[in-house]
C-alpha positions in Angstrom: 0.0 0.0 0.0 1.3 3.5 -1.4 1.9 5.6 1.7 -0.5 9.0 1.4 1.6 12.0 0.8 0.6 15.4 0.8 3.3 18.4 -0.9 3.3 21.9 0.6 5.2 24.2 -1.4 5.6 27.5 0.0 6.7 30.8 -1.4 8.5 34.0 -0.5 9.0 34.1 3.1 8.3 31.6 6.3 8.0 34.6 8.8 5.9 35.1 11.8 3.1 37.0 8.9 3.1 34.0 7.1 3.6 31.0 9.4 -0.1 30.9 10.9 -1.3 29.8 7.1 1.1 27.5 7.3 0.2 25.8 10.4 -3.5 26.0 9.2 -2.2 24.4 6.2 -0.7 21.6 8.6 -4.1 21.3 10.4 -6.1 20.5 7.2 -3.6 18.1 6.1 -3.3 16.3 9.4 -7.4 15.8 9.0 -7.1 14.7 5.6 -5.3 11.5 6.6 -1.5 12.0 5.1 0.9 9.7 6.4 3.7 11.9 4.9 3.9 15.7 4.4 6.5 17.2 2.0 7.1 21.0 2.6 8.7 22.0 -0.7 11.1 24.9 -0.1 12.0 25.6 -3.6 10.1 29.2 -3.7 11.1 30.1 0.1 13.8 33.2 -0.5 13.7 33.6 3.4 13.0 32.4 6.6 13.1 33.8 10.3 12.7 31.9 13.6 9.2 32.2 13.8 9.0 30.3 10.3 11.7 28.1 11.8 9.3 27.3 15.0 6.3 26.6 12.7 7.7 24.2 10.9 9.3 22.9 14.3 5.4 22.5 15.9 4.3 21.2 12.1 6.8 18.4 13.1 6.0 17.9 16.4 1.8 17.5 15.8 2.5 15.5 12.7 4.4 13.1 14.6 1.8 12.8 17.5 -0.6 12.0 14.7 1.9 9.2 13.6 2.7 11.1 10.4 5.9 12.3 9.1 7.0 15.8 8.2 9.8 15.8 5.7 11.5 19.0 3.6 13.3 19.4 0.3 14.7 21.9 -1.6 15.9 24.3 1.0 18.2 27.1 -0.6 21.2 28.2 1.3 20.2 30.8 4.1 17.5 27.7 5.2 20.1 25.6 5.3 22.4 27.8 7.1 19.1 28.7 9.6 18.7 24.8 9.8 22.9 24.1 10.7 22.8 26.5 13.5 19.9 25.5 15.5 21.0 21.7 14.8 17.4 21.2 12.8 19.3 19.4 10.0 19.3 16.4 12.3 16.1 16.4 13.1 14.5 17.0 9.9 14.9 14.6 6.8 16.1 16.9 3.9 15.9 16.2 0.4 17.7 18.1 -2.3 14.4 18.2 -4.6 10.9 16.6 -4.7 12.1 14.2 -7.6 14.9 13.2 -5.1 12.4 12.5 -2.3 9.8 10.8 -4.8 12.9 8.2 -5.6 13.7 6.9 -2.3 9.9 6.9 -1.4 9.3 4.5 -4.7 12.4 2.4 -3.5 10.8 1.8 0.1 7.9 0.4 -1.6 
């Protein structure tokens, strides 16, 4: 059985304006069933703590729902963001969605 995953790709800027449609965006997932969420960050150009911490709790309720929360595509000042605060070992990063799609095929 194909696990259910939902994509999120975001866009411009994870900040605290933008993070609560994010987590609402999390919410409906999370009701919809999806055993895997994919947050696409190939259109992010920034992101501040507060974007950082909503994609922390996004990680946190997914997992108390037994779902996974995984990224991909995170340009450089995400990644830097995520190497400072130690969130590259606790998130699974993907270069890209086809990247992600690959080892998700080979698990099956």
């Amino acid at each position: 059985m194909r696990e259910q995953v939902k994509v999120i790709k975001l866009s411009g800027n994870l900040n605290a304006t933008t993070s609560q449609d994010f987590r609402q965006n999390i919410t409906t997932i999370l009701e919809s069933g999806a055993k895997i969420v994919l947050v696409d960050f190939q259109d992010v150009t920034f992101m501040d703590s507060s974007g950082l911490g909503a994609l922390v709790l996004a990680f946190k309720t997914l997992r108390a729902a037994d779902s996974k929360l995984v990224v991909c595509s995170i340009n450089e000042q995400v990644r830097i963001l995520f190497e400072l605060t130690n969130m590259d070992k606790v998130f699974e990063i993907f270069p890209s969605q086809e990247a992600f799609n690959q080892v998700l095929v080979s698990q099956n």
